[in-house]
N, CA and C of each residue as an Amber inpcrd file, in Angstrom:
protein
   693
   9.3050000  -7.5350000  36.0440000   8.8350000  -6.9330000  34.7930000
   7.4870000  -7.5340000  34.4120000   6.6480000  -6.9390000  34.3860000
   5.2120000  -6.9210000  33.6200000   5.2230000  -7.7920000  32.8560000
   4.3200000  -8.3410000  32.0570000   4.1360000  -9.7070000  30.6490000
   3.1600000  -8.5540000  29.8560000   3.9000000  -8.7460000  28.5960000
   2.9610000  -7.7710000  27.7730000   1.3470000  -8.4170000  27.4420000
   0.6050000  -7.1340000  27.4820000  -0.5770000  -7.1260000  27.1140000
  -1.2950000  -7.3180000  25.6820000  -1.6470000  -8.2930000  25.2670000
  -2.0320000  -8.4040000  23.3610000  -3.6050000  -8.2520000  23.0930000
  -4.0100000  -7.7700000  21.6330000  -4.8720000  -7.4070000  21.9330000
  -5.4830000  -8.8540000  21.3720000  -7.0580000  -9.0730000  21.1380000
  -7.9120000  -9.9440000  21.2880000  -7.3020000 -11.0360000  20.1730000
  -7.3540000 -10.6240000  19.4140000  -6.4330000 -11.3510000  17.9340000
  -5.1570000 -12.3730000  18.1570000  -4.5390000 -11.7270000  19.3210000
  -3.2230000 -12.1070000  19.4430000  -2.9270000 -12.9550000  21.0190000
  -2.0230000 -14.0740000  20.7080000  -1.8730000 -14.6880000  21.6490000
  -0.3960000 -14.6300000  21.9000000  -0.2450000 -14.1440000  23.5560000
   1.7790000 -13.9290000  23.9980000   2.1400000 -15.3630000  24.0150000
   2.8320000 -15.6030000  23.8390000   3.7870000 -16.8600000  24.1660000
   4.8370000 -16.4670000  24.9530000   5.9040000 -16.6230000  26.0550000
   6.8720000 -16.5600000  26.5620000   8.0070000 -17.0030000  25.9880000
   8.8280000 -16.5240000  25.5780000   9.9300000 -17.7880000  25.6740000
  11.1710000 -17.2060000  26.4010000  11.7490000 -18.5200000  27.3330000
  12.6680000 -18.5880000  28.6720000  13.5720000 -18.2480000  28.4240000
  14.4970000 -17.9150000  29.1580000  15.9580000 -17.4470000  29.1570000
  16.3580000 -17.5570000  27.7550000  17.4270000 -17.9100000  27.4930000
  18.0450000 -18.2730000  26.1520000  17.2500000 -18.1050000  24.5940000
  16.0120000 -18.6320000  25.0480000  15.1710000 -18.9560000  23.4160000
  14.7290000 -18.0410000  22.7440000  15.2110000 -18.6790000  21.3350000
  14.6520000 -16.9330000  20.4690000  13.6680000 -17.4610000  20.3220000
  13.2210000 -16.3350000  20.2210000  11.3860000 -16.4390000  19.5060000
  11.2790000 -16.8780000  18.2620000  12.2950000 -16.1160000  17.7350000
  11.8120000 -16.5980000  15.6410000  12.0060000 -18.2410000  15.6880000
  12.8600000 -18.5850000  16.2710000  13.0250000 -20.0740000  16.2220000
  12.2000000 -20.8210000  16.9840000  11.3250000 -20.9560000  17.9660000
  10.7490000 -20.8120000  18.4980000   9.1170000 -20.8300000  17.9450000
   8.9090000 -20.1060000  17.2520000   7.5200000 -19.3720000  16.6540000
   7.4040000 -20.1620000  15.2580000   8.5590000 -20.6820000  14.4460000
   8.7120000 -21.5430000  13.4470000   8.0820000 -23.0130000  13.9750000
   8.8890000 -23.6250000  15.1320000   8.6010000 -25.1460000  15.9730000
   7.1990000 -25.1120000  16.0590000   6.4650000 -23.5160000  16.5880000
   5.0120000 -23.7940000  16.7760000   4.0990000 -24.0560000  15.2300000
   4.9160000 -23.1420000  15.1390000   3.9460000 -22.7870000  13.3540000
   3.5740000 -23.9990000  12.6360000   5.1070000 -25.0790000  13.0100000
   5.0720000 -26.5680000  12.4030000   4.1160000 -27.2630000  12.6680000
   4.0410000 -27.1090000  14.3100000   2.8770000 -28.0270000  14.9220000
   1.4830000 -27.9770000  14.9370000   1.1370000 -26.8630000  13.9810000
  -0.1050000 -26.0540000  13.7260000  -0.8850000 -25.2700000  14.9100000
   0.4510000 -24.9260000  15.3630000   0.0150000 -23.2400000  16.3330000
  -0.8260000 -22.3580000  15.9530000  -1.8130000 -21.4840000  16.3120000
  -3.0950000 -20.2900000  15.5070000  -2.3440000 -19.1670000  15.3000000
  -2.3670000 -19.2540000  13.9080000  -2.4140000 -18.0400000  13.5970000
  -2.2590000 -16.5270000  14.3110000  -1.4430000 -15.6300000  14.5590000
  -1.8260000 -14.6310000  15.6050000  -1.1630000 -15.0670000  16.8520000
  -0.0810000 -15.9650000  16.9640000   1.0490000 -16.1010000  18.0310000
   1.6390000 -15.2550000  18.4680000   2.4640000 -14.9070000  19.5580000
   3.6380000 -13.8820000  19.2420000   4.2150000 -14.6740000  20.2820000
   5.3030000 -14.6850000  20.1960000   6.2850000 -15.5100000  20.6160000
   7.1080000 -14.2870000  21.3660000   7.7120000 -13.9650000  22.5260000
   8.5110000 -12.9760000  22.8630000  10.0160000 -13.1770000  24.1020000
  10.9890000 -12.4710000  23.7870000  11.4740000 -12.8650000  24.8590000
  12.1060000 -11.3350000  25.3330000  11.8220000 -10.8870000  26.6670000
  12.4770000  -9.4290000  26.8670000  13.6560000  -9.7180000  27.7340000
  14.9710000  -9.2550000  27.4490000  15.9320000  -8.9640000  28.4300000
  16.3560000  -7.8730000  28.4520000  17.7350000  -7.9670000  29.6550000
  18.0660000  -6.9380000  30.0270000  18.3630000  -5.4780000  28.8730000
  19.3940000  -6.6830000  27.9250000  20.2320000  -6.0110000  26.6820000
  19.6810000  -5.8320000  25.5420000  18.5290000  -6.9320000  25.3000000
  17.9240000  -6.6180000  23.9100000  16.6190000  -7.5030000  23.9290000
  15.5090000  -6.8640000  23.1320000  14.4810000  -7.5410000  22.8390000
  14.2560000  -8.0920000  21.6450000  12.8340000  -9.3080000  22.2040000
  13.0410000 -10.1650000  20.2270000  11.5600000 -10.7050000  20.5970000
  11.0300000 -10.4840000  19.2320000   9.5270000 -11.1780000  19.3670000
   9.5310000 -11.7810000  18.0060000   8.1700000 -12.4960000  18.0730000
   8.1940000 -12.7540000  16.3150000   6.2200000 -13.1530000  16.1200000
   5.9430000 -13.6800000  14.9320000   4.3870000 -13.7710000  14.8370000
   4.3200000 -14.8640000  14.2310000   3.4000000 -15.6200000  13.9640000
   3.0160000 -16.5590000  13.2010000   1.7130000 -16.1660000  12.4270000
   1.4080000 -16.5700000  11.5130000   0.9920000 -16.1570000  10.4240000
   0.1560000 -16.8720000   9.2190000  -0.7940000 -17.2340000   9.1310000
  -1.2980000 -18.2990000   8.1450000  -2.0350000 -17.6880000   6.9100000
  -0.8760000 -17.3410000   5.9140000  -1.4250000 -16.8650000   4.6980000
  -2.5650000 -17.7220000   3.8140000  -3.1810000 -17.0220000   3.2720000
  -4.4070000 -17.6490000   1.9770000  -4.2400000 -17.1400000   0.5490000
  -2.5980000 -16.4630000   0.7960000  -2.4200000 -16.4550000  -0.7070000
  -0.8490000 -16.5890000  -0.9340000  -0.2660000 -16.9130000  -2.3180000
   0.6220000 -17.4040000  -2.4940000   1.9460000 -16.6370000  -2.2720000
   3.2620000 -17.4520000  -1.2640000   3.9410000 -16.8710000  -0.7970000
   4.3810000 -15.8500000  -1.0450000   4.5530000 -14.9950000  -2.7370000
   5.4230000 -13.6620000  -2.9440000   4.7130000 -12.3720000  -3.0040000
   2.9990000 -12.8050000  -2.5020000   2.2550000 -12.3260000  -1.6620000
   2.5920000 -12.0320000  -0.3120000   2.6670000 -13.0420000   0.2650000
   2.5630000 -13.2790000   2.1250000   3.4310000 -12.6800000   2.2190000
   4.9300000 -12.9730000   1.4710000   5.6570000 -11.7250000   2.1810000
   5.6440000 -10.0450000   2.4040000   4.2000000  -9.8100000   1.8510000
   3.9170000  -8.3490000   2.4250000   3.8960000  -8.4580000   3.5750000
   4.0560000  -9.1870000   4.9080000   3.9940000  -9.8330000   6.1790000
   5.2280000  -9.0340000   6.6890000   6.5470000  -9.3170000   6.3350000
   7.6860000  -8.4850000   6.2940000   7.8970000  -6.8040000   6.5500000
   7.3120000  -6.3890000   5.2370000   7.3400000  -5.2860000   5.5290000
   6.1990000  -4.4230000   6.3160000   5.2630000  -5.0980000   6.4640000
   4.0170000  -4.7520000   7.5920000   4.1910000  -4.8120000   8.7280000
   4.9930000  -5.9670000   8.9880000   5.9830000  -5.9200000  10.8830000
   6.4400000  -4.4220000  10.8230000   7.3630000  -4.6970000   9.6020000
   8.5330000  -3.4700000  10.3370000   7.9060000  -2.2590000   9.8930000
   6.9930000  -1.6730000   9.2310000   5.9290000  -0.3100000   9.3740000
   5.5280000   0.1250000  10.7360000   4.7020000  -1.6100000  11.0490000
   4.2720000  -1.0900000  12.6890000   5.0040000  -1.5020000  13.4280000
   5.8310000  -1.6450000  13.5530000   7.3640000  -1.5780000  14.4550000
   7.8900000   0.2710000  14.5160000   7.9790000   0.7280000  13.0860000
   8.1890000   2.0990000  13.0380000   7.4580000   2.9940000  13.1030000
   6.3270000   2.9150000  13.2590000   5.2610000   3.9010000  13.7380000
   4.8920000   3.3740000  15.3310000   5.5180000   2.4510000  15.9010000
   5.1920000   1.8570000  17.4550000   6.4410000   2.5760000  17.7340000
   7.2190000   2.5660000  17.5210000   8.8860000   3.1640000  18.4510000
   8.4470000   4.5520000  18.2260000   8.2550000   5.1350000  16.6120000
   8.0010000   6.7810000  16.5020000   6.8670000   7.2730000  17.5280000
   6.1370000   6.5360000  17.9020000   5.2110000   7.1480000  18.5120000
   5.7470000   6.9700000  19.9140000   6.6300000   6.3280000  20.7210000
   6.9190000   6.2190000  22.2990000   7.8100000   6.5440000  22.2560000
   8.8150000   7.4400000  21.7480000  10.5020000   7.4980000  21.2120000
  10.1780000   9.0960000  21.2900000  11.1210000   9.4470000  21.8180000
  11.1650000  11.5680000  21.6920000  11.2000000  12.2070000  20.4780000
  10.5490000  12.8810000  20.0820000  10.6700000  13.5780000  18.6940000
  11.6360000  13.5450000  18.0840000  12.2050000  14.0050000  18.7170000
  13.8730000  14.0480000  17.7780000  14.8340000  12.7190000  17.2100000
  13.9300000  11.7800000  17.9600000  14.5530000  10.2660000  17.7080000
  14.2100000  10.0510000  16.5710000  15.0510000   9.4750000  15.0670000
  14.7560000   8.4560000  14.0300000  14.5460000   7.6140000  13.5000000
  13.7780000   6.8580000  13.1700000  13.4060000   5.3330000  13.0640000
  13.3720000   5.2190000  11.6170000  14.1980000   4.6070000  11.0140000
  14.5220000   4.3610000   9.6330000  14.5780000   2.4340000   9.1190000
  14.0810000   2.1690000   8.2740000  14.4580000   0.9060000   7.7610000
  15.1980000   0.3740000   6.5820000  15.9530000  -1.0550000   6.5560000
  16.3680000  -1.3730000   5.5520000  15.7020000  -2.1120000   4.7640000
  15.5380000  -2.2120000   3.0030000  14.8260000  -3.2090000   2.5890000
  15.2190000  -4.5350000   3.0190000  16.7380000  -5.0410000   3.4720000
  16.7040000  -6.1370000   4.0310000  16.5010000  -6.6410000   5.3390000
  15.1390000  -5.7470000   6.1680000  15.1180000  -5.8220000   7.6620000
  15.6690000  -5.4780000   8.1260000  16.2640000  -4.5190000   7.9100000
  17.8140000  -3.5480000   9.6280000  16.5650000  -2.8210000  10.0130000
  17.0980000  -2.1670000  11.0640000  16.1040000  -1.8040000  12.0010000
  17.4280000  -0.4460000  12.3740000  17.0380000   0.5340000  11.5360000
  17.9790000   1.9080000  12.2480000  17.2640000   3.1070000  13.0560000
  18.2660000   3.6590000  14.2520000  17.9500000   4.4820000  15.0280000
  18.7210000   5.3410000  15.0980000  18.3390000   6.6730000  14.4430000
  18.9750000   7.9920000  14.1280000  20.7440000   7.6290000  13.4470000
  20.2350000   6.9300000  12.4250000  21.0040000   6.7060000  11.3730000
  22.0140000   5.1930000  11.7760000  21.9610000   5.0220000  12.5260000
  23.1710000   3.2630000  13.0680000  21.8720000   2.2180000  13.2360000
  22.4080000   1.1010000  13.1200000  21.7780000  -0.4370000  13.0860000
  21.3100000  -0.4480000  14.5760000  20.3690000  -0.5910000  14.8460000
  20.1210000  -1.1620000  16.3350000  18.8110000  -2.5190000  16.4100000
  18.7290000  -3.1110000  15.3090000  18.1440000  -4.4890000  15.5040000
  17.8300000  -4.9790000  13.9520000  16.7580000  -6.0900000  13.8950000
  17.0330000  -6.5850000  12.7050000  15.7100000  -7.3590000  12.1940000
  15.5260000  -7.7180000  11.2920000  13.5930000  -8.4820000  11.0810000
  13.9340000  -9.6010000  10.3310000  13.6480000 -10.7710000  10.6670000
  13.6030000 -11.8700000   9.9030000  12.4150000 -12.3000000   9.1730000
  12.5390000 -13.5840000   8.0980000  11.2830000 -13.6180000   7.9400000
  11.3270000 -15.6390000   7.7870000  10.9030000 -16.3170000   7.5320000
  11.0430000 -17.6200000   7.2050000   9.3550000 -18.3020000   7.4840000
   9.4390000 -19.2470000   6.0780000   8.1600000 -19.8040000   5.7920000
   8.2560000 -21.1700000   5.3900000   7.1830000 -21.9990000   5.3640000
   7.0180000 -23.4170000   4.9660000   7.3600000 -24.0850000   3.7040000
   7.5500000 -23.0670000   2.6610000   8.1670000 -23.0420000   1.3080000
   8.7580000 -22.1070000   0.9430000   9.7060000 -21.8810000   0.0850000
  10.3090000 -21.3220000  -0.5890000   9.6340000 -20.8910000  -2.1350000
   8.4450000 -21.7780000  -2.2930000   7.8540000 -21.7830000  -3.7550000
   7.6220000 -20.9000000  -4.0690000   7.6930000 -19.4880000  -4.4810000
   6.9350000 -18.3870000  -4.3710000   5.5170000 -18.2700000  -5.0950000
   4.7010000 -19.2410000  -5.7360000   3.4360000 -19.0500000  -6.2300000
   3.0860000 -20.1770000  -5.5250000   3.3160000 -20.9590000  -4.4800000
   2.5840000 -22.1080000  -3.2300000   2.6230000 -21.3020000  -2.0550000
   1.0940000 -21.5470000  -1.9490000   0.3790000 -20.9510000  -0.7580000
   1.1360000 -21.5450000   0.7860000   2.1090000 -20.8820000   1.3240000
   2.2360000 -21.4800000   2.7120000   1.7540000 -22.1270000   4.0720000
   1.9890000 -23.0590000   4.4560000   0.9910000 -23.6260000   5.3720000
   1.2590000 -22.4070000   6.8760000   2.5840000 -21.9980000   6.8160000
   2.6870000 -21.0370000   7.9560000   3.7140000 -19.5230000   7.3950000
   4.1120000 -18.6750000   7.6100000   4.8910000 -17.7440000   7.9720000
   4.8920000 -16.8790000   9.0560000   6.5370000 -17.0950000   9.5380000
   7.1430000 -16.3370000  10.7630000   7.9420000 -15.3910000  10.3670000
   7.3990000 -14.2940000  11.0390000   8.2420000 -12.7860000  11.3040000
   8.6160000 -12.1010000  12.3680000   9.9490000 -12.4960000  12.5800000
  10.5150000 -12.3150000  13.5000000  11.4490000 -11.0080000  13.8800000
  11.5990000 -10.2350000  14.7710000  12.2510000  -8.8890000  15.1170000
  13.1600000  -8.8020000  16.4870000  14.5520000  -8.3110000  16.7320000
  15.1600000  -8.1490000  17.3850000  15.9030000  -6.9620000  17.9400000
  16.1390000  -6.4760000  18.7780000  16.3230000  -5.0840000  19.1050000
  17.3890000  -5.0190000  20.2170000  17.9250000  -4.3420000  19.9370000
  19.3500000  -3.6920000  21.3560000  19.1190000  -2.8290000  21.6160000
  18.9620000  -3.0520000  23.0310000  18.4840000  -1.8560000  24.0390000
  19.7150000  -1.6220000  24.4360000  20.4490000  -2.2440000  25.2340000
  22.2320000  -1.4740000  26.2290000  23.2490000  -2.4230000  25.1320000
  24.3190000  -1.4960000  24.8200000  25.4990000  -2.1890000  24.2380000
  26.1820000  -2.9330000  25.3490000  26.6050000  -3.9450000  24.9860000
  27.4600000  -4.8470000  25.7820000  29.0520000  -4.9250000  25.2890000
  29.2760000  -3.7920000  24.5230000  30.8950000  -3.9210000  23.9920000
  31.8190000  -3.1370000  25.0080000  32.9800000  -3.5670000  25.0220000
  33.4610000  -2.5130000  26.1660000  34.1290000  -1.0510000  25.2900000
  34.3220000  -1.3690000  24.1550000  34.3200000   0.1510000  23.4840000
  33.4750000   0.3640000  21.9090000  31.8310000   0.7930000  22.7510000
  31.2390000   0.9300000  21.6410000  31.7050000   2.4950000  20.7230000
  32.7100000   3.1740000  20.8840000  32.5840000   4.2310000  20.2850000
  33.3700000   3.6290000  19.1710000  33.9460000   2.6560000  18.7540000
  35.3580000   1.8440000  17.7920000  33.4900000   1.1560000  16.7110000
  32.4980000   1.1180000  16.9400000  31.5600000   1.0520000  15.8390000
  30.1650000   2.0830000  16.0090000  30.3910000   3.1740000  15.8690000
  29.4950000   4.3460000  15.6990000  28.3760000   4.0710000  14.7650000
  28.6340000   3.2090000  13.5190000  27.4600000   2.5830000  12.9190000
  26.2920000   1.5260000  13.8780000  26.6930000   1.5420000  14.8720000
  25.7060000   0.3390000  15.9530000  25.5870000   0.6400000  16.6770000
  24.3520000   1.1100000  17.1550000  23.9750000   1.7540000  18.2020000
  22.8570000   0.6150000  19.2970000  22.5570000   1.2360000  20.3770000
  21.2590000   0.7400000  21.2170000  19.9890000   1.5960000  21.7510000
  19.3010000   0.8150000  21.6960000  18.1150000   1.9990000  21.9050000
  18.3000000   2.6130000  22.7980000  18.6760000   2.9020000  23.9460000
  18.8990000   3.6220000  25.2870000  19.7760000   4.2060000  25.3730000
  20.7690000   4.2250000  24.4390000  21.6310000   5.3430000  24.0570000
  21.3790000   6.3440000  23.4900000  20.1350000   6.2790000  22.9970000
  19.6830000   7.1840000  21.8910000  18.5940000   7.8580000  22.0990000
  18.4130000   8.3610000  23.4790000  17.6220000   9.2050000  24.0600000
  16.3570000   8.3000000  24.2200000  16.2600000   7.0270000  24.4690000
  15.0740000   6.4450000  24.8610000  15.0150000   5.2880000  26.1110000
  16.0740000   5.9580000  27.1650000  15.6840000   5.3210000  27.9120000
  14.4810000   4.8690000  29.0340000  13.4560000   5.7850000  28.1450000
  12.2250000   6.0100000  28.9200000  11.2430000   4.8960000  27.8990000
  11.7900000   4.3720000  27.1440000  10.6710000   3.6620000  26.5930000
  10.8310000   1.7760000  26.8620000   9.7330000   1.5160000  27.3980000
   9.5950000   0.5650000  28.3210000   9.6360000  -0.8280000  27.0690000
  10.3720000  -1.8900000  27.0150000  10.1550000  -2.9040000  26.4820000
   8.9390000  -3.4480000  26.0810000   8.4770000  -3.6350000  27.1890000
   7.1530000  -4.4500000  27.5350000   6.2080000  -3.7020000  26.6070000
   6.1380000  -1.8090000  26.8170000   5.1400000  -1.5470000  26.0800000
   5.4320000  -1.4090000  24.8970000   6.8390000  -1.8760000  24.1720000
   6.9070000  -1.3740000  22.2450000   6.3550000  -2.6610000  22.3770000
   6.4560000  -3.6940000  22.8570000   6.0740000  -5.1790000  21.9920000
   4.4180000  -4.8640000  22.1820000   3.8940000  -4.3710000  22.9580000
   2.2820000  -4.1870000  23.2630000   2.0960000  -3.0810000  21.7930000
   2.5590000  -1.9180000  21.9140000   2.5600000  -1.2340000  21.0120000
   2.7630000  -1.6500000  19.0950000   3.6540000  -2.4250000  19.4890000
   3.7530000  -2.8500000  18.4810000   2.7510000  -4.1820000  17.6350000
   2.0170000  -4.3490000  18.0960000   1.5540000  -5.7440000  18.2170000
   0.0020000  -5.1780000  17.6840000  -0.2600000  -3.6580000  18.3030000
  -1.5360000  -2.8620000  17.8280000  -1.4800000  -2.2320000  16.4740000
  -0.0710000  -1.5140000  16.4350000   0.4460000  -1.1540000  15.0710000
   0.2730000  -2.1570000  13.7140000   0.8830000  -3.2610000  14.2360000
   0.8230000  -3.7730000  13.3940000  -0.4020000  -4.7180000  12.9130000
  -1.2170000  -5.0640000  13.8400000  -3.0090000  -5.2510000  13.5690000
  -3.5570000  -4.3840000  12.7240000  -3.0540000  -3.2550000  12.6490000
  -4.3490000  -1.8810000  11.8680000  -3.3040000  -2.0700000  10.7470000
  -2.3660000  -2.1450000  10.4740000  -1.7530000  -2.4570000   9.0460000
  -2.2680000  -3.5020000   8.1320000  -2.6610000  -4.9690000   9.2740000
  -2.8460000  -5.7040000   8.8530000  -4.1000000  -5.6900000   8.2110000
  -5.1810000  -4.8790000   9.0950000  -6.4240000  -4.3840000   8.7490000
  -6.4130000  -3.9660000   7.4070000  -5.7700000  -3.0250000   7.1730000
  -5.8080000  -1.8810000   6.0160000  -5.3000000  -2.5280000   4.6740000
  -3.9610000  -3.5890000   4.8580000  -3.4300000  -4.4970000   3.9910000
  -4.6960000  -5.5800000   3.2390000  -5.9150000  -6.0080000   4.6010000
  -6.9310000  -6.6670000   4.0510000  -7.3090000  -6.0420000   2.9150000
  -7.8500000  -4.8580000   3.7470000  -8.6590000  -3.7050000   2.6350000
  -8.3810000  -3.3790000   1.2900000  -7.2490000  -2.8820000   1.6700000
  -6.7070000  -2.0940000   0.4780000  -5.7050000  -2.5820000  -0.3800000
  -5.1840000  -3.8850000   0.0480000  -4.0420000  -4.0020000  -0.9170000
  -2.8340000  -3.4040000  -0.3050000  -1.9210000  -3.3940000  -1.1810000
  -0.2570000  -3.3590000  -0.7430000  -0.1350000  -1.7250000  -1.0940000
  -0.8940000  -0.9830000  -1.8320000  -0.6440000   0.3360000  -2.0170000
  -0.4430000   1.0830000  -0.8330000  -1.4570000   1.3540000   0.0950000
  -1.2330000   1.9580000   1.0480000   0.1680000   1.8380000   1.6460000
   0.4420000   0.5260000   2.1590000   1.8400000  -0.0410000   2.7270000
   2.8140000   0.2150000   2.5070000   2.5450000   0.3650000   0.7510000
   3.9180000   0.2540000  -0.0500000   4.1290000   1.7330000   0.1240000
   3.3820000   2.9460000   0.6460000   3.8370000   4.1910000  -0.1840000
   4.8150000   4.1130000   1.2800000   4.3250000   4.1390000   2.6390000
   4.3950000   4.4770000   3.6670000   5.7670000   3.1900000   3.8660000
   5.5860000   2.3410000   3.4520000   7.1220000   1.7620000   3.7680000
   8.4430000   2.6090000   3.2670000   7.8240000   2.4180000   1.4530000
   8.4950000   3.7340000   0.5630000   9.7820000   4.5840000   1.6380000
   8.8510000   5.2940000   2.0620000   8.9120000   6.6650000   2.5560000
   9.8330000   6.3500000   3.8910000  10.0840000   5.3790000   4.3230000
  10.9460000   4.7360000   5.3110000  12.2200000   4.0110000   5.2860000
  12.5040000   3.5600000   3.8020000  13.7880000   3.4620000   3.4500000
  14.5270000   3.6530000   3.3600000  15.9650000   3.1170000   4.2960000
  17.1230000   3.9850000   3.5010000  17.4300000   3.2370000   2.5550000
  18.0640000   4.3340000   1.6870000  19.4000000   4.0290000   0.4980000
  18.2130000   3.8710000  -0.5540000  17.4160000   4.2420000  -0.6830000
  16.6100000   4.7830000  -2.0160000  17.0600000   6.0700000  -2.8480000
  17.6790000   5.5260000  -4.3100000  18.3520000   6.6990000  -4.7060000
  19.9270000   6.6400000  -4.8480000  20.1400000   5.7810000  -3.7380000
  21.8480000   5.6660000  -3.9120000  22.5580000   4.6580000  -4.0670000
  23.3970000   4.6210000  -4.8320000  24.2800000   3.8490000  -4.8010000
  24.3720000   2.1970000  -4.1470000  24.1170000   1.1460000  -4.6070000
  24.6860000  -0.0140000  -3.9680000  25.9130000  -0.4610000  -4.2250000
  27.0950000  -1.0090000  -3.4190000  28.2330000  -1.0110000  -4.2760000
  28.2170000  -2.2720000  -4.9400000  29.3720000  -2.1630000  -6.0480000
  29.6010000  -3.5460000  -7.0670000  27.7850000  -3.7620000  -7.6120000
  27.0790000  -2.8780000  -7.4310000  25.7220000  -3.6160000  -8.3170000
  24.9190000  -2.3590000  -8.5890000  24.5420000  -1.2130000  -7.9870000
  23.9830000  -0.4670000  -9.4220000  23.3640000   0.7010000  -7.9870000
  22.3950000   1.3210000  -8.7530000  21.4600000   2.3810000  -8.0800000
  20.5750000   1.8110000  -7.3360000  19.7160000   1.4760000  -6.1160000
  18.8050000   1.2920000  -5.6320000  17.5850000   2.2480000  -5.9350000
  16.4870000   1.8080000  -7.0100000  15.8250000   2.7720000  -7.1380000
  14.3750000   2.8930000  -6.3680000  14.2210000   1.7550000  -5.6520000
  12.5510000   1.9010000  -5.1340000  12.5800000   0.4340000  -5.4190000
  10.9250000   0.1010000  -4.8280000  10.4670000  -1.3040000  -4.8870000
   9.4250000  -1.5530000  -5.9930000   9.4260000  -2.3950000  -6.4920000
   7.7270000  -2.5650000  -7.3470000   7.2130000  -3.1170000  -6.2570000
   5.5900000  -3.2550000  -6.6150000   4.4940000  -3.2470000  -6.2990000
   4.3330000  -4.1580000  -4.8110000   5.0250000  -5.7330000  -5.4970000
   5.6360000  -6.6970000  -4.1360000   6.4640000  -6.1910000  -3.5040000
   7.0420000  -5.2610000  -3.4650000   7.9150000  -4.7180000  -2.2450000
   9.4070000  -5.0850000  -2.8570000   9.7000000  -5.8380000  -3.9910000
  10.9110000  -5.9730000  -4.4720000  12.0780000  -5.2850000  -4.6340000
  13.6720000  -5.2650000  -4.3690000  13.7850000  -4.5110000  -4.8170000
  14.3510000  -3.9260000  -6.2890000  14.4140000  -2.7030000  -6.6910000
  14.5830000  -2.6570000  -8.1470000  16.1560000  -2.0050000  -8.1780000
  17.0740000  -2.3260000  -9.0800000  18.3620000  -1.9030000  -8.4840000
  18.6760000  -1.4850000  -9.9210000  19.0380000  -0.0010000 -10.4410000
  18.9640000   0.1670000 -11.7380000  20.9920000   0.1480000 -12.0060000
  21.2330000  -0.8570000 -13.0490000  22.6570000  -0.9870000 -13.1560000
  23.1420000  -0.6550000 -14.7850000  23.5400000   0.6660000 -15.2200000
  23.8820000   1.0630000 -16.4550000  22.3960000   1.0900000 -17.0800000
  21.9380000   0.7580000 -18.2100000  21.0920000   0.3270000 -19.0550000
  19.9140000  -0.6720000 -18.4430000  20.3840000  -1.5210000 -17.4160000
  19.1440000  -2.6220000 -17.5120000  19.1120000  -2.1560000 -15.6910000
  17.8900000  -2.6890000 -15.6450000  17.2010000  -2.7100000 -14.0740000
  16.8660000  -4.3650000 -13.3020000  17.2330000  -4.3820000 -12.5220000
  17.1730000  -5.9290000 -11.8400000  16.3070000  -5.7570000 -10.6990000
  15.3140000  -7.4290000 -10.2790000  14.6220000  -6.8080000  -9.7680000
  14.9050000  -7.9170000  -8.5270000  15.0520000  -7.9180000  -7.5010000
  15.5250000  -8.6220000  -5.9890000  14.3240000  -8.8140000  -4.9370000
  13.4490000  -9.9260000  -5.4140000  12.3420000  -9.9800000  -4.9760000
  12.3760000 -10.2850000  -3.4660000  11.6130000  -9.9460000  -2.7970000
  11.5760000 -10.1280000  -1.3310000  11.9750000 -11.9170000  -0.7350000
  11.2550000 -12.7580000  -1.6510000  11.4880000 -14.0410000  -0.7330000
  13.2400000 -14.3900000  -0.9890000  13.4320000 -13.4270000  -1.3160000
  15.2200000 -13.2710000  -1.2720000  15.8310000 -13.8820000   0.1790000
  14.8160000 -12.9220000   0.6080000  15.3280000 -12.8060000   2.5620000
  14.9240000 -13.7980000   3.4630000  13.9370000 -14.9200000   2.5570000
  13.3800000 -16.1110000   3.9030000  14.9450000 -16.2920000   3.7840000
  14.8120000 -16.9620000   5.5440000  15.8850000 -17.9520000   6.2530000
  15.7140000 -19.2570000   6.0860000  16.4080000 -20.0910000   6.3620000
  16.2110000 -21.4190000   6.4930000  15.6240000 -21.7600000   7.6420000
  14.7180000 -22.6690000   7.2980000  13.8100000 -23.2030000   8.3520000
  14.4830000 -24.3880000   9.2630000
């Protein structure tokens, strides 16, 4: 198998058998790795990459980082994926393909502070290509990419693909601010509109990408650094 191709900005990292990348891409980030890493590991069953990241503004900012992966993650699969294929997201990073879970987006940073500027943030993504269950039809909600009419789309090139996608986001995010991002993430959500259970309506995000969950009378708002992991 090929080693993906990155463009000038971006530097591949490997990582061997076993090692995830997000964990992986954090160890570098510590050691003051550049900015523009990607950390990757392709197998048979599923793929996982992640980025490193050196924000200049304060974390509940940076996490527009999050939802800018997974935009150009979904305009990198929509574009190598057969028409008829769906690429949908969750505000908490799921990664769906024609309506079932088939991978997932992490995010984790150097603080938790949300108005302290981070010394690093990692965003990390994982994907199932072949199910390994011996009866996947007993969870119809979980699917793999190659079940789903894409067995023509090559690993090697979504992480290349993806890696361009998500540069011109990053571009445009310089430019323009979170508007652009935000409409076009928007527009990629599921469960906008419906129902969350035991907690209210999911109505949309404000401006940070938060989300807003309207329950009887009052509206709550579930800000993104909800979702860092532990470092």
């Amino acid at each position: 198998m090929s080693e993906p191709v990155f463009p000038p900005l971006l530097t591949g990292h490997h990582a061997k058998g076993g090692e995830d990348p997000f964990e992986k891409a954090q160890a570098m980030a510590a050691l003051g790795c550049d900015s523009g890493s990607v950390v990757y590991n392709i197998q048979a069953d599923r793929l996982r990459a992640a980025i490193v990241f050196a924000p200049e503004v304060a974390l509940q900012d940076a996490m527009a980082m999050l939802p800018l992966c997974a935009v150009g993650f979904q305009n990198s699969l929509g574009a190598l994926a057969p028409p008829e294929v769906a690429v949908h997201l969750g505000w908490d990073g799921l990664i769906c393909v024609n309506g079932a879970k088939c991978g997932q987006f992490h995010v984790a940073a150097s603080t938790i502070d949300p108005d302290q500027i981070p010394d690093w943030l990692v965003v990390g993504w994982e994907l199932v290509l072949l199910q390994t269950s011996d009866a996947p039809g007993h969870t119809p909600d979980v699917t793999a990419l190659y079940d789903e009419g894409c067995a023509d789309v090559s690993a090697t090139q979504l992480v290349e693909s993806w890696s361009r996608h998500m540069l011109t986001w990053l571009n445009r995010w310089s430019e323009d601010g979170n508007a652009p991002l935000h409409g076009e993430w928007l527009g990629l959500l599921r469960g906008v509109g419906e129902p969350i259970e035991g907690q209210g309506v999911f109505l949309g995000t404000d401006e940070r990408f938060g989300m807003l969950i309207r329950d009887k009378d009052e509206t709550h708002l579930r800000p993104l650094t909800n979702l860092l992991e532990a470092t």
